[in-house]
C-alpha positions in Angstrom: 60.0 -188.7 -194.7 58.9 -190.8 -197.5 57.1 -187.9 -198.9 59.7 -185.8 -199.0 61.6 -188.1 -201.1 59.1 -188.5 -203.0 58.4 -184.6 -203.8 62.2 -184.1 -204.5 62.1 -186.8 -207.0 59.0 -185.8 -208.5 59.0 -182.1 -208.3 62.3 -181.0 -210.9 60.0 -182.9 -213.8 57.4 -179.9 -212.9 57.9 -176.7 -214.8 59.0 -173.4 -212.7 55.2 -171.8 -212.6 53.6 -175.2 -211.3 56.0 -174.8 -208.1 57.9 -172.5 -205.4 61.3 -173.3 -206.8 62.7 -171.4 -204.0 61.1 -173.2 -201.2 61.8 -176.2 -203.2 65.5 -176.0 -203.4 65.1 -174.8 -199.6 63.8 -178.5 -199.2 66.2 -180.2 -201.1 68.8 -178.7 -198.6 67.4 -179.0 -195.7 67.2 -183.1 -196.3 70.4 -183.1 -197.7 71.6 -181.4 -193.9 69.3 -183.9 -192.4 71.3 -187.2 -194.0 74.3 -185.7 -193.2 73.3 -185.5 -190.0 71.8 -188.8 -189.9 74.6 -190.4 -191.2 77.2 -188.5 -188.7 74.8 -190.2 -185.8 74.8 -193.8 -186.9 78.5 -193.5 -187.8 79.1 -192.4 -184.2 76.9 -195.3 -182.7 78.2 -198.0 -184.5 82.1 -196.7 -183.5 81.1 -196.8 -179.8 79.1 -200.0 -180.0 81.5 -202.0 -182.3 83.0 -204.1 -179.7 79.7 -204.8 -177.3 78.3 -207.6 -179.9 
């Protein structure tokens, strides 16, 4: 995962022919569909565990 990040913030200072832009932007969507994913999950824990502290 920390990879990823790390390409996406790395990779646009690149120039075009040093990369698969496509596959690249491909990437950056997929991750972005993977946090809001993520973030729909913990959202849903913490409202069904909020009152078992």
């Amino acid at each position: 995962m920390q990879a990823v990040i790390r390409l996406i913030n790395f990779d646009p200072l690149l120039p075009p022919e040093l990369g698969d832009q496509k596959r690249f932007h491909e990437m950056v969507r997929d991750m972005k569909r993977y946090n809001t994913a993520g973030q729909a999950c913990w959202a849903r824990y913490f409202r069904e565990t909020a009152g078992e502290a």
